[in-house]
C-alpha positions in Angstrom: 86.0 32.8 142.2 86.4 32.2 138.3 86.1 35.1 136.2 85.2 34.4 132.6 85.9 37.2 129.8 84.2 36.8 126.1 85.2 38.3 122.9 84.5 37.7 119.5 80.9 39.2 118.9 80.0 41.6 116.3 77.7 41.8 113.2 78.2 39.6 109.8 75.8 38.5 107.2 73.4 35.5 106.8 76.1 32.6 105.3 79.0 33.9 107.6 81.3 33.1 110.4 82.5 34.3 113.5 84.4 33.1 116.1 84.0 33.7 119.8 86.5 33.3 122.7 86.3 33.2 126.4 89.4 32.7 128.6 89.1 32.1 132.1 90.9 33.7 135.3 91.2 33.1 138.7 90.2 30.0 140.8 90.6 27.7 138.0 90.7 24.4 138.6 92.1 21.6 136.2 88.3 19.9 136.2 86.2 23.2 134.9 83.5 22.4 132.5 83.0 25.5 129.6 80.1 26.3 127.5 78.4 28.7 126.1 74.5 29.8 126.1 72.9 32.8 124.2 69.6 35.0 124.9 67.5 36.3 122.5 65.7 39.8 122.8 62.3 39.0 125.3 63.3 34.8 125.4 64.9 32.7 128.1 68.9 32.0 127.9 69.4 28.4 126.3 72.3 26.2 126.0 74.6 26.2 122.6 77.5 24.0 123.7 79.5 23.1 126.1 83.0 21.1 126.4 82.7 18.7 129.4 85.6 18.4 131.7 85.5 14.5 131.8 84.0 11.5 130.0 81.4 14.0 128.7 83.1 14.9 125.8 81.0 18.4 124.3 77.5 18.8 123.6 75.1 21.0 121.6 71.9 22.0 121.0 69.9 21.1 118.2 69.6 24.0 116.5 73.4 25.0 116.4 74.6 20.9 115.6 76.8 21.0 112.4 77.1 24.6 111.9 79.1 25.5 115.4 82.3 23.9 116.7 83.2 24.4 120.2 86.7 23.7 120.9 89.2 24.5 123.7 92.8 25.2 124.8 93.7 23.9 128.0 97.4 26.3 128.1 95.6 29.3 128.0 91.9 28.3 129.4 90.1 29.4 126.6 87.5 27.9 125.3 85.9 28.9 121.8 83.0 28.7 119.5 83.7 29.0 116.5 79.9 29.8 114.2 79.5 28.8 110.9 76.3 29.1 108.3 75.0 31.8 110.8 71.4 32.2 110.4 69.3 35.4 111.4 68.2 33.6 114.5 70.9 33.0 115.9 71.4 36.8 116.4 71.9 37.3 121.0 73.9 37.8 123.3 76.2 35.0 124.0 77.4 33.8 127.4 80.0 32.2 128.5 79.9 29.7 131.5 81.9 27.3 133.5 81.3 25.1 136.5 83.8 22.6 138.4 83.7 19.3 139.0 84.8 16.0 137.7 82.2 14.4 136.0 79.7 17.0 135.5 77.4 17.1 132.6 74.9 19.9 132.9 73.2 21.6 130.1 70.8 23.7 131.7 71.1 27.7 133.0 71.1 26.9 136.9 73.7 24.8 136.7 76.4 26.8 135.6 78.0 28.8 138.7 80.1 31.2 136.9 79.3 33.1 133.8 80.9 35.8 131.5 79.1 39.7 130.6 77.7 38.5 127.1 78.9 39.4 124.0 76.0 40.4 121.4 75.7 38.7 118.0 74.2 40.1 115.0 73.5 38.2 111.9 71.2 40.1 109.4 69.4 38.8 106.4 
């Protein structure tokens, strides 16, 4: 089993940054896929980013490309996403996820296997 642990979270004005970590423990294997999705108050978790193991190089959503780098460090299997212009809607709880397997390239909720508790973001006006 891989156990994923975020920090980072907090509050911070329109304009700002913040940077989130999650570091990953346990069954860890060399080809582990990390992302990170977020879930808005009453809507559905969606995809922000995710750093593919191999060939995939990362990914992100539309609405986040440009303002958030996702970025990782193999040594210490952490993975981070660091958020920039923050906007009011971006304000959730953000998840971080990881799945095995050379070659994988999912961006969707059901095909992540592991995931993190959340840590909430809150970007007022």
């Amino acid at each position: 089993q891989v156990q994923l642990v975020e920090s980072g979270g907090g509050l911070v004005q329109a304009g700002g940054s913040l940077r989130l970590s999650c570091t990953a423990s346990g069954r860890t294997r060399s080809s582990l896929t990390m992302g990170w999705f977020r879930q808005a108050p009453g809507k559905e978790r969606e995809f922000v980013a995710a750093d593919f193991w191999s060939g995939h190089g990362v990914r992100y959503a539309d609405s986040v490309q440009g303002r958030f780098t996702i970025s990782r460090d193999i040594t210490k299997n952490t993975v981070y996403l660091q958020m920039s212009s923050l906007k009011p809607e971006d304000t959730a709880t953000y998840y971080c996820a990881a799945e095995e397997g050379v070659g994988f390239a999912g961006t969707r909720y059901s095909d992540y296997g592991h995931w993190g508790k959340g840590t909430l973001v809150t970007v007022s006006p």
